[in-house]
N, C-alpha and C positions, 0 to 999 in steps of 0.2 A: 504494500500500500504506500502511494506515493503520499510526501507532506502538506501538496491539494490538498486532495482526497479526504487524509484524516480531518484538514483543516473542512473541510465543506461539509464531512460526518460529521462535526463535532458542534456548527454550524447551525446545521439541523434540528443535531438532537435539543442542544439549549435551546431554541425556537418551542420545541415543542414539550420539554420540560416543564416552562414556566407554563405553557398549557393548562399540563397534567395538574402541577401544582394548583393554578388555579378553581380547578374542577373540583379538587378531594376537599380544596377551602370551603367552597359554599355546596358542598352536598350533602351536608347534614341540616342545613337551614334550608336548604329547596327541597328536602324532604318533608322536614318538618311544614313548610307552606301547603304544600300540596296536600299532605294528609288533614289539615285542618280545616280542608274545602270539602263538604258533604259530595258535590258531585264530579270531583277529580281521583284516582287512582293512578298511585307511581307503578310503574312497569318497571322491576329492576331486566335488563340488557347484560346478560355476563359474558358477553364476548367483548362488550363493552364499555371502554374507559371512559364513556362521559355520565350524565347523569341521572339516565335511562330514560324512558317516556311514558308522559302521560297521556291518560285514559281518560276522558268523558263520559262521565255518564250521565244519562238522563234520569232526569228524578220524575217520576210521574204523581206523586205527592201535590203539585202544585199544577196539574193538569185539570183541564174541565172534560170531565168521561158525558159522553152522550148515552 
């Protein structure tokens, strides 16, 4: 591996480091948001490093039934 190289890997990886970093910061508080929403639902994603996704649901609680 030429000193590019490493240099342009290494480049990278910090770019996307502070990313990561940033993700693991607020994913206990964007969990906490979401679950304290009656008609949201977190999806944890385990292949995935962000902060998984959310689920809507409909609440029919507040519907008018014919």
């Amino acid at each position: 591996m030429t000193g590019q190289l490493l240099d342009s890997f290494l480049d990278c990886f910090t770019r996307h480091v502070h990313i990561l970093d940033a993700t693991v910061a607020v994913k206990e508080d964007f969990a906490d948001i979401v679950q304290s929403q009656e008609n949201l639902r977190l999806i944890q994603l385990p292949s995935w490093a962000g902060l998984g996704a959310v689920q809507y649901v409909v609440l029919f609680s507040n519907c008018l039934c014919l």
